[in-house]
C-alpha positions, 0 to 999 in steps of 0.5 A: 872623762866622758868621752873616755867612757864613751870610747871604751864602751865602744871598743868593749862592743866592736873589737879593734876594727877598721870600720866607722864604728868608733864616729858614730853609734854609741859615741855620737848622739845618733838619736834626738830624745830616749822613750822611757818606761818608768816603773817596771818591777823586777823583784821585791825586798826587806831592807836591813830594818823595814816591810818588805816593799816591791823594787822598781826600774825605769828603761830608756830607749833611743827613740826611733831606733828599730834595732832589736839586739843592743846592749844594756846599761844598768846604772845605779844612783848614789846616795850613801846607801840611805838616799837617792832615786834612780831619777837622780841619774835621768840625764845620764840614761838620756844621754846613753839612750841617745847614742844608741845604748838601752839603759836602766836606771834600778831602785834598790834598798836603802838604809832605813835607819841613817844611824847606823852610819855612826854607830855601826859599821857591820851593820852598814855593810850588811846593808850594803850586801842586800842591795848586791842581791837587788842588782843581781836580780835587775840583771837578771830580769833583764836579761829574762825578758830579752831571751824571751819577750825581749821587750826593750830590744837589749843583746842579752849577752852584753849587759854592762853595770855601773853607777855613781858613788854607793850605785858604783860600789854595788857595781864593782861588788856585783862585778868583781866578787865571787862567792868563794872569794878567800877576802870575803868576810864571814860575817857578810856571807852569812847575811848574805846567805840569810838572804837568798845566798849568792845570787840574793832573794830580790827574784826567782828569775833563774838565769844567770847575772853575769855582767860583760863590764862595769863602769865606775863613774865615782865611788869605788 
């Protein structure tokens, strides 16, 4: 399945050509170690019940490399919804990083209050929508800063998605949904829309969160 992964990624980068591309970069390891810049903010928020608390990312880079256009992936860990840290998946960033990929590994809202697992299944999916709004908002910083200081030398037009378990759902939601989709539950776009509607109120970083791909590693 990994390997299946890392050859789709790189059809999704190069297009059916006949060059090399598919036996090395972004298949193999190409680069020894990632550099990482751990807790960078992009944004701020209120979980279901709770303060309002900054919202942190980390960044890995193929060490030594002196590319400055690549692409982007932002994974999110599992964890239900109510644990986890993006530490969780490290080794995973670290092994993208090392064939070539720069890769963000985001904090988002948890559930505060584990309860509600038993007793309220609205209120879980309402949860859920809020860390939708964290992912759209870590896209979008990302992307921000890669049309401007381009800091971490991510191509802001191939920005890819995806996580493990709770961090794959929010994915495929973030990836798949419209905001005019007819399956969309009333209930869960008003919550949505107390909290800074479609696009979320993580940031006020106005460029778009368009994704080129997600990637569900389990979950969704």
């Amino acid at each position: 399945m990994k390997k299946v992964l890392m050859i789709s990624l790189a059809v999704i980068f190069f297009g059916c050509s006949d060059d090399d591309s598919l036996s090395g970069r972004y298949v193999q390891d190409v680069f020894a170690d990632a550099e990482i810049s751990f807790d960078i903010k992009y944004g701020e928020g209120a979980a279901l019940v709770g303060p309002v608390n900054d919202l942190y990312l980390d960044v890995y880079e193929p060490k030594g490399d002196n590319e400055t256009n690549r692409p982007l992936l932002l994974l999110a860990h599992g964890g239900a919804f109510v644990s986890g840290t993006k530490n969780a998946i490290k080794d995973l960033c670290i092994a993208y990083a090392k064939k070539g990929y720069v890769v963000a590994t985001m904090q988002y809202r948890l559930i505060n209050d584990p309860s509600i697992l038993d007793k309220d299944s609205v209120a879980y999916a309402e949860a859920v929508v809020l860390t939708l709004s964290d992912m759209r908002g870590a896209i979008r910083y990302l992307r921000s800063d890669a049309q401007n200081a381009n800091t971490y030398g991510i191509d802001p037009n191939m920005i890819i998605i995806g996580g493990v378990s709770a961090g794959a759902v929010m994915s495929m939601n973030v990836g798949f949904l419209d905001e005019d989709d007819k399956n969309y539950p009333q209930y869960l776009k008003d919550i949505q829309a107390e909290s800074g509607g479609f696009e979320g109120n993580t940031n006020d970083i106005n460029v778009s969160s368009e994704v080129q791909g997600m990637i569900a590693f389990s979950g969704s």
